[in-house]
C-alpha angles and dihedrals in degrees: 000000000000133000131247104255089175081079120070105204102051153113139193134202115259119259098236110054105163121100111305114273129208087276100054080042094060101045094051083045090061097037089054086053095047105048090030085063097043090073093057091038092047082048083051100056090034075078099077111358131069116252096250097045086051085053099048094047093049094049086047101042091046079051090056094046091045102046088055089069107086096225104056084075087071110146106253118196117250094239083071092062099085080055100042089053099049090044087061087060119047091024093051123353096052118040089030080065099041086050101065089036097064096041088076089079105018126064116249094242085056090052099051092045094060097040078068087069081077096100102049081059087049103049092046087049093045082046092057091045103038098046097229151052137275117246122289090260104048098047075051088054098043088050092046084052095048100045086057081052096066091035088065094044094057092060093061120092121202141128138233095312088052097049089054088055094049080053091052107047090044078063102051083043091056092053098051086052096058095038097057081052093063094043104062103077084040088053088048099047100039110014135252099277104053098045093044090046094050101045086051103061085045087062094041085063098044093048092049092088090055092045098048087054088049100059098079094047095051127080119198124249119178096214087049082047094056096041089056095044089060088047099056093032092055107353085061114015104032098033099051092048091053083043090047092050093048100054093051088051098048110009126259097273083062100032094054098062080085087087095050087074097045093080089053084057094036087049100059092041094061096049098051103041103031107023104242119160138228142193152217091273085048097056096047096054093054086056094045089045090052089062098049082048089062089034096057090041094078142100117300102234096183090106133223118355113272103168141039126204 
């Protein structure tokens, strides 16, 4: 049943809502590489470009990998363009610029960590739009996955500058909640490919002016240059679509548990490439967040769909 994507602010209930199967697995395991990557990448070319020149060469260069598949060019209806727009906003513009930003200050395995608090923020905005709650399970999941959440981030030190990066990056996450709310019904009328193309190349104008401005105050490393181009490549284009594509499967609540896997790979990146540290705390929230991950994963036993955002 699709959504109504006349309507701005609304949501819809995904399409498949039985346990996931090897297909929805796969797409949440390469979503977790990918974005759980993106934070030691985005570290990477903060060592030579400015954050909002790393953000407006990402969202262009996703646009670009996403426009070369045929499909991506799909008609929308006109009536899908106030969404489309805002989507380009608060799922890309915004919180890809809050990201780098932050990481100034924060390490990327922290940042990752508390990007996984996205689906706690999904599930509470589906719940408004939707008019009800999730099943008893998954809220279970989504609780289990958040308390691992503040585990790890109690493990984290930091000051004032840090503090303002943790700020920084719960906003961003806020907004990605809300937004893979809104694109469900979009994904189900029109596709994957044609909404997240399109939105896309909406962020990658709205990004040009930072990006510009960043330019000056930027220097070029090979090795900054080829981290962004794989985040923009897979971290923006690929991902999003394959984002795009599971939420319209299986709603944004369940969707969203994706994210719950990216600061187990974050984590480890970061680790291993730019010798962060963790902690015991650390340890014991990945492994709490792996079980709301599996929580959250199950049947939707809310029964059949009763309201519509």
């Amino acid at each position: 049943m699709t959504g109504r994507p006349d309507r701005i602010i609304s949501t819809a209930d995904g399409t498949r809502p039985e346990s996931f199967g090897p297909s929805e697995w796969s797409m949440v395991a390469s979503l977790a590489l990918m974005w759980g990557a993106s934070f030691l990448f985005i570290d990477i070319g903060l060592d030579a470009f400015e954050p909002g020149l790393i953000t407006w060469l990402r969202v262009s260069l996703g646009a670009v990998a996403i426009g070369l598949l045929p499909g991506a060019r799909a008609p929308v209806d006109a009536r899908a363009w106030p969404r489309l727009i805002l989507l380009g906003f608060t799922w890309i513009a915004i919180p890809f610029t809050l990201f780098p930003i932050a990481q100034q200050w924060i390490d990327s395995s922290l940042a990752g960590i508390l990007n996984a608090a996205m689906p706690l923020f999904a599930a509470v905005i589906a719940a408004v739009l939707l008019r009800r709650l999730p099943g008893s399970i998954i809220i279970g999941g989504l609780l289990v996955g958040f308390f691992g959440v503040v585990l790890v981030s109690l493990s984290s030190g930091g000051g004032e500058s840090a503090a303002l990066g943790i700020i920084l990056v719960l906003a961003a996450t806020v907004l990605y909640g809300f937004s893979t709310n809104i694109a469900v019904p979009l994904q189900q009328s029109y596709g994957a490919l044609p909404v997240i193309w399109r939105v896309q190349l909406i962020a990658a104008a709205a990004t040009v002016p930072l990006g510009v401005l960043s330019v000056s105050r930027s220097s070029f490393e090979m090795q900054s240059a080829v981290a962004v181009a794989v985040l923009g490549v897979f971290g923006t284009g690929v991902a999003l679509a394959i984002m795009t594509q599971l939420i319209g499967r299986v709603g944004a609540t369940r969707g969203a548990l994706a994210i719950y896997l990216v600061p187990v790979v974050a984590t480890i990146l970061g680790v291993a490439f730019r010798d962060e540290e963790v902690g015991p705390l650390t340890l014991i929230g990945m492994v709490l967040v792996l079980l709301g991950a599996y929580l959250a994963s199950r049947k939707d036993s809310t029964g059949k769909h009763r309201s519509q955002g």
